[in-house]
C-alpha atoms as an extended CHARMM CRD file, in Angstrom:
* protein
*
        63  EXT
         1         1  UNK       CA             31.8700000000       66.9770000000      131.8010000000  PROA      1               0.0000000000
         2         2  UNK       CA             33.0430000000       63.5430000000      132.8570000000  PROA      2               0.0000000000
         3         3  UNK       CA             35.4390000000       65.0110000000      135.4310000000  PROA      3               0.0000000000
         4         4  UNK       CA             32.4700000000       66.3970000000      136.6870000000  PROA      4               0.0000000000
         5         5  UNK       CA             30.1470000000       63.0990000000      136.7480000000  PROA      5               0.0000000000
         6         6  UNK       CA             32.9940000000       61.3280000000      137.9840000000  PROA      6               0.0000000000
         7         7  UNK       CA             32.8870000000       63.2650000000      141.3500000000  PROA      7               0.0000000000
         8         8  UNK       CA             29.5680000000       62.4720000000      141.9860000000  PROA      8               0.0000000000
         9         9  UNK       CA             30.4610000000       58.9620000000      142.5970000000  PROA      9               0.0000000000
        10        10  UNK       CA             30.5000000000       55.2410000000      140.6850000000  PROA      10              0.0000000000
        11        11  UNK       CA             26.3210000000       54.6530000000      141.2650000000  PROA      11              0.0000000000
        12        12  UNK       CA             25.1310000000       57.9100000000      140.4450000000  PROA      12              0.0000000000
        13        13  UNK       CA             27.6110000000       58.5280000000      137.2020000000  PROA      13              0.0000000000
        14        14  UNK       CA             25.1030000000       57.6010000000      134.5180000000  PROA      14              0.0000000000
        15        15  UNK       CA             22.4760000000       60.1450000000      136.2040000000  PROA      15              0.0000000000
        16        16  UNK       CA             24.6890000000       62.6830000000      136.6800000000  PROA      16              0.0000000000
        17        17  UNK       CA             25.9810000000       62.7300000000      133.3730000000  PROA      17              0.0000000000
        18        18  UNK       CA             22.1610000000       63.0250000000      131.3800000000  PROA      18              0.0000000000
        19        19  UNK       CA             21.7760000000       65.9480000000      133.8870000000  PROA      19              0.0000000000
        20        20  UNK       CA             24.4310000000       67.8590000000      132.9140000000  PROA      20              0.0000000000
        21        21  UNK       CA             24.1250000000       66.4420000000      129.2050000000  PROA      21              0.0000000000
        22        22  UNK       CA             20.5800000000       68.3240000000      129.5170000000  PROA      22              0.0000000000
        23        23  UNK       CA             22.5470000000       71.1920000000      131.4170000000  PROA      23              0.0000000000
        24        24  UNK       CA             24.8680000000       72.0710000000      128.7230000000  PROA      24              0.0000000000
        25        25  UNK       CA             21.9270000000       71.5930000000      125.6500000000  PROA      25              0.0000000000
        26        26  UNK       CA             19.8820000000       74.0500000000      126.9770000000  PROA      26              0.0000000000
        27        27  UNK       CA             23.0840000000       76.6680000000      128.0860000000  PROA      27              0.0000000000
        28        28  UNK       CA             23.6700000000       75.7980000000      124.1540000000  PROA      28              0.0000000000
        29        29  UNK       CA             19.8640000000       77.0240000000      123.3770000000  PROA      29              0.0000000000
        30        30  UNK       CA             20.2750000000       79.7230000000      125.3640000000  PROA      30              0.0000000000
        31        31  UNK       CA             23.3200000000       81.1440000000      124.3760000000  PROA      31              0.0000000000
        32        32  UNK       CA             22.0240000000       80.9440000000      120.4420000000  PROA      32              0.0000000000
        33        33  UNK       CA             18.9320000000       82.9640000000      121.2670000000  PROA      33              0.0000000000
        34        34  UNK       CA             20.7250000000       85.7070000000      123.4910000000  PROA      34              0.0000000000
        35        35  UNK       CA             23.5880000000       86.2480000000      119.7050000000  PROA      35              0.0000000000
        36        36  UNK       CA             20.3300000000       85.9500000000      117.7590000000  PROA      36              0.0000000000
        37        37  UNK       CA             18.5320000000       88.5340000000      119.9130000000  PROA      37              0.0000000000
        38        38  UNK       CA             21.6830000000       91.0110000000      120.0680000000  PROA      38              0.0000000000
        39        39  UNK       CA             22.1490000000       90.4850000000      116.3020000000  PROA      39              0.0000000000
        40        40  UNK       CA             18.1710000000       91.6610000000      115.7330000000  PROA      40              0.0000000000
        41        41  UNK       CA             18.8650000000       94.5550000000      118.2340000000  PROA      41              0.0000000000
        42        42  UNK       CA             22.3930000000       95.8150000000      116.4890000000  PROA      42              0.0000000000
        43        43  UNK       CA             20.5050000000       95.5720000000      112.8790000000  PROA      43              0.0000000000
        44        44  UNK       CA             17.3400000000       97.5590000000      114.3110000000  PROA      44              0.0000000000
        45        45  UNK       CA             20.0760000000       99.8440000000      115.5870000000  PROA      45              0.0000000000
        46        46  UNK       CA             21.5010000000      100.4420000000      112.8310000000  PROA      46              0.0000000000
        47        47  UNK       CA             18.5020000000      100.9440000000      110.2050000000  PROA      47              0.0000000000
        48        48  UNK       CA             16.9630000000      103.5110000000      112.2980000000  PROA      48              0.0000000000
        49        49  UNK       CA             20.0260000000      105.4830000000      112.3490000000  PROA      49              0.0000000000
        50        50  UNK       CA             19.8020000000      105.6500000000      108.7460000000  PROA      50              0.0000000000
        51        51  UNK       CA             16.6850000000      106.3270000000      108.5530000000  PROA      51              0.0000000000
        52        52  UNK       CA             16.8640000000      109.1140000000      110.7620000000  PROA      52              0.0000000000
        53        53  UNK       CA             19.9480000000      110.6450000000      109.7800000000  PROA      53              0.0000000000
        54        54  UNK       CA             18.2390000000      110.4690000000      105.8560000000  PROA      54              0.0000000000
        55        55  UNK       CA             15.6080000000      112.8310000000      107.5920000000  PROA      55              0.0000000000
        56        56  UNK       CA             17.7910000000      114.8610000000      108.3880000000  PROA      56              0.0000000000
        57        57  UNK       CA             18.2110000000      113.7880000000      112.2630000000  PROA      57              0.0000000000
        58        58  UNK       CA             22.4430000000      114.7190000000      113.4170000000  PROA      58              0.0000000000
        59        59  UNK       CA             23.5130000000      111.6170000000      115.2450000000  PROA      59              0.0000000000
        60        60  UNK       CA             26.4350000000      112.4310000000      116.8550000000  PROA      60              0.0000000000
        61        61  UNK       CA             29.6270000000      109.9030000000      116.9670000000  PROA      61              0.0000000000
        62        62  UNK       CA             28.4030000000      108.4760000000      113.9890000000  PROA      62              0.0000000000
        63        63  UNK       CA             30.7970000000      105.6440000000      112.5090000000  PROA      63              0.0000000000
């Protein structure tokens, strides 16, 4: 991140590096809910196969 803020030149280095301070937080946010969202999706997954295939439902491939 410095290598980058050091491009942008000697007066504008302090800017530069809050921006992409505030860049990489929120990339950091983001990433966290995308796992957390995919985690949620694979469990939901997952419990209605069982449920299904405890009513009798054949899910093929089935791990």
């Amino acid at each position: 991140m410095k290598f980058l803020a050091n491009i942008s030149g000697a007066g504008n280095y302090a800017l530069t590096h809050m921006k992409l301070e505030r860049m990489y937080k929120k990339l950091g946010i983001w990433l966290k809910a995308r796992l957390a969202l995919s985690l949620f999706i694979a469990i939901a997954m997952w419990l209605a196969m069982v449920v299904m295939s405890r009513f009798g439902v054949e899910i093929p491939n089935k791990l």
